[in-house]
Structure formats: structure tokens, C-alpha cells
C-alpha positions in Angstrom: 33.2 -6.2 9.0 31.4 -5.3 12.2 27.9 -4.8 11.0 24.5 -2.9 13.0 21.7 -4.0 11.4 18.3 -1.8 12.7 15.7 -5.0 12.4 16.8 -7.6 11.1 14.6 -10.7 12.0 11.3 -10.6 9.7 11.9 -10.8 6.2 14.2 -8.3 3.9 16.2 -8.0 7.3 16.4 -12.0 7.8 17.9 -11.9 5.1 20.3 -9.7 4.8 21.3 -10.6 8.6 21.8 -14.5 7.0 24.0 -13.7 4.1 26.0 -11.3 6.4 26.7 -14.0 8.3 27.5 -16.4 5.6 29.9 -13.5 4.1 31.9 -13.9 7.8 30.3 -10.0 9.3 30.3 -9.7 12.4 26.4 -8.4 13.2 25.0 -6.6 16.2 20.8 -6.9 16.1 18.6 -3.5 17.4 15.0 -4.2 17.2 12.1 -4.6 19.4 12.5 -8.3 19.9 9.3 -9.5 19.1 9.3 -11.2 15.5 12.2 -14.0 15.5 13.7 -13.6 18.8 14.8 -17.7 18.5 16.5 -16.5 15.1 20.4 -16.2 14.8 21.5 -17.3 18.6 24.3 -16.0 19.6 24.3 -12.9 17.4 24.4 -9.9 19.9 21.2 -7.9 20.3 20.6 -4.7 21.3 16.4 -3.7 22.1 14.2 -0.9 21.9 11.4 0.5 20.0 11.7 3.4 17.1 8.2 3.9 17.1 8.1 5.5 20.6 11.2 6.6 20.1 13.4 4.5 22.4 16.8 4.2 21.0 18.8 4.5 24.0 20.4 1.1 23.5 22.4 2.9 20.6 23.8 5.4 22.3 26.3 2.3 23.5 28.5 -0.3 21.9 30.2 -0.3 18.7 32.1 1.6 16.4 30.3 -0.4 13.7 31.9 -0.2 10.0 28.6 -0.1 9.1 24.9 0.4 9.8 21.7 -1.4 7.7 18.4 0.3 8.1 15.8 -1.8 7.3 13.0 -0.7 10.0 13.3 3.2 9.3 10.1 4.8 7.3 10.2 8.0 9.2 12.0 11.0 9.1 11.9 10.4 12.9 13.2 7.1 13.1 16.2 7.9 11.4 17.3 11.3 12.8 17.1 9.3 15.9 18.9 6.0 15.4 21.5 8.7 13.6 21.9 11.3 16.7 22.2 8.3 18.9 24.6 6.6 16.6 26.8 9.6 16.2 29.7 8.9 14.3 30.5 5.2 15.8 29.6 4.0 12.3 31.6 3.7 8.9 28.6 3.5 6.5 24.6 3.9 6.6 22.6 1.9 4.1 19.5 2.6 4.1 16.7 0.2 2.4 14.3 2.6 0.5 12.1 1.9 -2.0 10.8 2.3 -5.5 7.8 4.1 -4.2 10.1 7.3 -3.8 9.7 7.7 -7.7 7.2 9.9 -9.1 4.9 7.8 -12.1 4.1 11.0 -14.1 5.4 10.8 -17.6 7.5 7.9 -16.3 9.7 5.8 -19.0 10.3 2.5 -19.6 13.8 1.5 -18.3 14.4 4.3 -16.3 17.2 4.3 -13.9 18.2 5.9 -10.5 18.2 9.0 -11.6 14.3 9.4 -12.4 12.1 12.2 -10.5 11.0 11.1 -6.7 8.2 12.2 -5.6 8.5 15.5 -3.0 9.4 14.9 0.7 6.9 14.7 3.1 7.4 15.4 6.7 3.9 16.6 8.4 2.7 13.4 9.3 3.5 9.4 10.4 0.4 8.1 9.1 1.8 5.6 6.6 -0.6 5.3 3.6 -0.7 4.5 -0.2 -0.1 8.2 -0.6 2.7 9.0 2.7 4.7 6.2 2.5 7.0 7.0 -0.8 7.6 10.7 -0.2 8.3 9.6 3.4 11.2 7.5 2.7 12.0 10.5 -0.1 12.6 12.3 3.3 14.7 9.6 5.1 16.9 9.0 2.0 17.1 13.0 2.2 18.2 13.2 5.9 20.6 10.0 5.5 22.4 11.5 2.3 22.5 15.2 4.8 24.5 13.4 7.5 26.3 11.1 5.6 27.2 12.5 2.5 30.1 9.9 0.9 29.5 7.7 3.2 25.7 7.0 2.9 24.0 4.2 0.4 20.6 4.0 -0.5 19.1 1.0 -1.9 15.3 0.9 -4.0 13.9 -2.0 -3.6 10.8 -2.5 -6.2 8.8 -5.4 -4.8 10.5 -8.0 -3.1 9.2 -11.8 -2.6 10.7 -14.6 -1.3 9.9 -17.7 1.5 9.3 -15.8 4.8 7.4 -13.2 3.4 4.9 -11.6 5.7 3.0 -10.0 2.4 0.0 -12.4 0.9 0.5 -10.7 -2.9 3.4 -13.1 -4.2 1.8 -16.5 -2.4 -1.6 -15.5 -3.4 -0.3 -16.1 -7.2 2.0 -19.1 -6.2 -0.7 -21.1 -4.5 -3.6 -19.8 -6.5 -2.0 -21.0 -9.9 -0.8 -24.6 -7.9 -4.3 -25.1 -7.8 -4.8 -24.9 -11.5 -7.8 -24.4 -13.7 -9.2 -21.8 -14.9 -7.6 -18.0 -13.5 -9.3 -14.6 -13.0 -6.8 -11.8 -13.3 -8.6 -8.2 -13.4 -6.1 -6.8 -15.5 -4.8 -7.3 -18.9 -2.3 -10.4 -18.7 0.4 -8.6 -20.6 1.2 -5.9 -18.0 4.9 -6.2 -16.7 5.7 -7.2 -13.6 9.1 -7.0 -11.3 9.3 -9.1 -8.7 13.1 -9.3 -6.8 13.5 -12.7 -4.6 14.7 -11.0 -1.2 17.9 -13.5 -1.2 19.2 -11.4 -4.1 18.2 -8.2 -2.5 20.5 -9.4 0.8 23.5 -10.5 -1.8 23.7 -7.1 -3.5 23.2 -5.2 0.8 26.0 -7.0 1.9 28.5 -6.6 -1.6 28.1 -3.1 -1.2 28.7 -2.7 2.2 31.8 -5.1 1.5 32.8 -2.9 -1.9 32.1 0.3 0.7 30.2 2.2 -1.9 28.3 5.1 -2.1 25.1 6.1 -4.2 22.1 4.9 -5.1 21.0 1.0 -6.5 17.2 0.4 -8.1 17.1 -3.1 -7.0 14.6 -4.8 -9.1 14.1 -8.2 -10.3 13.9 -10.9 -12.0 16.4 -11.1 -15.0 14.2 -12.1 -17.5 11.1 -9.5 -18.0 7.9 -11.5 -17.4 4.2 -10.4 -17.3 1.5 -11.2 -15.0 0.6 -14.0 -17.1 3.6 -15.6 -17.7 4.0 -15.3 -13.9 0.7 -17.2 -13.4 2.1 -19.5 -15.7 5.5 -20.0 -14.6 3.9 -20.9 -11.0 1.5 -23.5 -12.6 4.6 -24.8 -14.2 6.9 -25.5 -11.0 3.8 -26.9 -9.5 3.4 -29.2 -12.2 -0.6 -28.0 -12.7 -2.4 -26.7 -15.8 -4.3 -23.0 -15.7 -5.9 -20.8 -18.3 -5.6 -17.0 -17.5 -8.9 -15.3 -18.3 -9.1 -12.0 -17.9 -12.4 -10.5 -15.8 -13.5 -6.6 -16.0 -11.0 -4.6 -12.9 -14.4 -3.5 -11.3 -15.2 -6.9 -9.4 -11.7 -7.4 -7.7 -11.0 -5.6 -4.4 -8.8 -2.9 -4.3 -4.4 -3.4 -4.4 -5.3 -7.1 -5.9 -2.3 -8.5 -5.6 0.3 -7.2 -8.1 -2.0 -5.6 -10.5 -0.6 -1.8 -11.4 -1.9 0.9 -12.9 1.6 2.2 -14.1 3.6 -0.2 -16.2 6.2 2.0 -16.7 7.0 1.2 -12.9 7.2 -2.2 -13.4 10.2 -2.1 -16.6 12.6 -0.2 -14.4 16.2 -0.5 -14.8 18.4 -2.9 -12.5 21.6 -2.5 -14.6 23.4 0.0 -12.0 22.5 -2.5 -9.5 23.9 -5.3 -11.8 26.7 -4.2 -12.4 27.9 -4.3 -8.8 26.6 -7.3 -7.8 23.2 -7.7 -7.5 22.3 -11.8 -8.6 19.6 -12.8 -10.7 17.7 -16.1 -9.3 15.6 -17.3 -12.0 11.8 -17.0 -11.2 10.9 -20.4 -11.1 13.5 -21.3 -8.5 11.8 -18.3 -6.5 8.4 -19.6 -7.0 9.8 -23.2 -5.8 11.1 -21.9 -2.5 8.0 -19.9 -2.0 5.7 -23.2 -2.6 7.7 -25.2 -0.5 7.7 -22.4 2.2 4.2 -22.0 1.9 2.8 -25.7 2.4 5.2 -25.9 4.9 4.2 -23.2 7.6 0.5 -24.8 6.1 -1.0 -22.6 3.7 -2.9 -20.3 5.8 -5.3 -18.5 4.8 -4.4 -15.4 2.4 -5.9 -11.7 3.0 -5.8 -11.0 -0.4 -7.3 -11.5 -4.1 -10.1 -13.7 -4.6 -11.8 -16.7 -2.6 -12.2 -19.6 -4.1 -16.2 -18.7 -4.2 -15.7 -15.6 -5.5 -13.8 -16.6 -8.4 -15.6 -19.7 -9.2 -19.1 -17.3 -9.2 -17.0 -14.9 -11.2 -16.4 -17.6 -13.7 -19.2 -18.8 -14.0 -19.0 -21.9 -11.9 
């Protein structure tokens, strides 16, 4: 399969470049070239920059039986990869995400076919309030063009070694320390974290299978809280913690995978199951992402709390 993948040398596109490869695709890069350019010699590359709205370097090359889109978050940047790109490719996949769905009156377990939130399309500020309904308007503009031929893929949060977020290593180092915990939330709430390997597995199966629709991609097998989380991480790391809970009020705002909504966090993967998405178990996630982590030497974390702050918080 000849394979365009727009990005492709960070994190969720590392990825699903390296399993692409491993699955014997031929890929073609486009991106910016400044995050991994020593990554995947010898893979073709094509440069330029969505943001200012250079994609001239697609107007060339190809057919591709297939396109990943793992760089668009603007109505713009896909209407203009997609009018350079014409019809010289098979398929578009585009990686969304869960933020698309509204959280009103939201159910446990639901599926693909839960309310999104409405498009947006006035603005390219990305925010905690733009950046959901603007991929509601990409996934609307791919599935216009594309039709049959387009593939959208919801991501819920996705962790993994390599990843440029703090949230997931905050919890893996934090509970390798051990000791005593502050979580500003109740332990019990539900979390879904999706290790990125298994996001790239289920990307390049249904480029492979060819198929249409929609996949909620969400992980891990085995529904686990934020405590058990904590607890799991203490456990690979061979260290000891006790969880206490601390009022929300003293922890800085989007502390590291603390929601409001739990519904969000017991959504369905079954739809994305049943066609091939894996299910590494959490603990061999959290191993990679400790070993990762000490190795590129545990710098230090923008998120969560300092050591200072939660040893005052605790009372020493």
C-alpha cells in the first residue's frame, strides 16, 4: 500500500508511520521537518507548513492508496491538503478526537454514534472550548469530499513513550516515587487512557481492511480508575503509595487527567474492537513509559503538583 501520512514524526504519527512500515506500506512523509527529521531514513519526505498554508509540495507525487491526517485541526488545513491532493488518493483517514462529542446528558458506554458538539468554523484559536467542534468541522469537510471513501478515527486520550504531553508521566513518575499521593478528585472516577501503539495497529488495519466509518478508539481493556491507575504505576515500579484525596480547590487547573464528566471516560471501544484495535494491558504501558522517561532523564513536568506543593499540602 502506498501510504501519505500528513506528520508523522512526533508521537500518534510516529507511530502510526512505524507500524506502517512494519506492516510492509510504502509511506511518503509531509510535514514541516522540524520534530524528528533523523527519524525513518530513507522514507521519502515531502515539506511544507499547514499553518501558513504552504502545501504546494502536494500538489506533486503520488497516487497514494491512501492518506493519514494526523496534523489537521482546522477546517483550513484540510480543505487545503484535500484541494491540493485532488483525487491522487484512495482513502483519507482522518485522526479526530473524542472531544467532538457533546457531554450533556452523556451515557455511560456510549458509542460512535453519540451527539458531537456543533461545528465551528469562525476562528483558529485552538482552546479548551474551539478545539472539539473544530475537528467536528474537519470530520465534516473530509466525510463531504470523501464520502465512502473517508475514515474517521476518535481517539480519547492517548499515552505512550514519546509523548510530548506531561499528564500520563506526571502519574507514572509521581507514583514511582511512592508515599503518600494527593489526587484532587475522588479516586474512583474512570479513566481511559489508549497506549498510542494500539491506536497505530487499529490506523494501519483499517487502511489495510479499506474501510469506511467511524472508530471511538479508547483504551485500556480493563476499566480502571484514577486510583487504581496510581496504583498500577506504583506497582510496575515496585514502590508503595497511599492515594489521599485533597479538596479540587488547591490543584491548578486541567490537573492531569482529572474530569469533570465521567461519562466521558466509560465510552465504548467495541466498534473499534471488533476490527482490530489491540488491547496492551496498562502495566506494560506504564513500563514503557517509565523506562522512556528515565531514559530521555526525567525532565521536569509542567504539570500537577511539585514535590513542595504536595508535601505542604499534606502536611509535611
Amino acid at each position: 500500500m502506498r501510504l501519505l501520512v500528513l506528520g508523522g514524526t512526533s508521537f500518534v504519527g510516529r507511530a502510526i508511520v512505524t507500524e506502517a512500515l512494519r506492516a510492509g506500506f510504502s509511506v511518503t512523509l509531509f510535514n514541516r521537518g522540524r520534530t524528528g527529521a533523523g527519524l525513518f531514513p530513507g522514507v521519502p519526505r515531502l515539506f511544507g507548513d499547514r499553518d501558513s498554508g504552504d502545501c504546494a509540495a502536494l500538489r506533486d507525487g503520488g497516487p497514494w492508496d491512501a492518506v493519514v491526517d494526523v496534523s489537521g485541526f482546522l477546517p483550513r488545513h484540510v480543505g487545503q491538503a484535500m484541494d491540493a491532493l485532488g483525487d491522487r488518493v484512495g482513502r483519507y483517514l482522518f485522526v479526530s478526537s473524542h472531544a467532538v462529542y457533546a457531554t450533556e446528558g452523556l451515557e455511560p458506554g456510549s458509542d460512535e454514534s453519540a451527539p458531537r458538539r456543533r461545528p465551528v468554523r469562525d476562528t483558529e484559536v485552538l482552546d479548551g472550548s474551539t478545539y472539539g467542534p473544530l475537528k467536528v468541522a474537519c470530520e465534516d469537510d473530509v466525510l463531504a469530499r470523501y464520502g465512502e471513501r473517508a475514515t474517521i478515527v476518535r481517539p480519547g486520550k492517548v499515552v505512550g513513550p514519546y509523548d510530548p504531553m506531561d499528564t500520563f508521566p506526571y502519574w507514572v513518575r509521581r507514583a514511582a516515587r511512592g508515599g503518600r499521593v494527593a489526587v484532587p478528585t475522588d479516586p474512583r472516577q474512570p479513566v481511559q487512557v489508549l497506549d498510542v501503539r494500539d491506536l497505530a495497529c487499529l490506523v494501519v488495519q483499517l487502511l489495510a481492511d479499506d474501510r469506511p466509518g467511524a472508530f471511538q478508539a479508547v483504551g485500556p481493556e480493563v476499566p480502571v480508575t484514577l486510583g487504581g491507575l496510581i496504583e498500577t504505576c506504583a506497582r510496575v515500579a515496585g514502590s508503595s503509595v497511599e492515594v489521599v484525596r485533597v479538596p479540587p480547590e488547591v490543584a491548578p487547573p486541567m490537573f492531569p487527567l482529572v474530569r469533570g464528566c465521567w461519562a466521558a471516560q466509560r465510552r465504548s471501544a467495541a466498534r473499534a474492537r471488533a476490527v482490530g484495535l489491540p488491547t496492551t494491558p496498562l502495566g506494560v504501558t506504564v513500563g514503557d513509559v517509565l523506562a522512556w522517561d528515565r531514559g530521555r532523564g526525567e525532565p521536569g513536568l509542567g504539570v500537577g503538583f511539585s514535590v513542595e506543593e504536595e508535601r505542604v499540602l499534606l502536611g509535611g
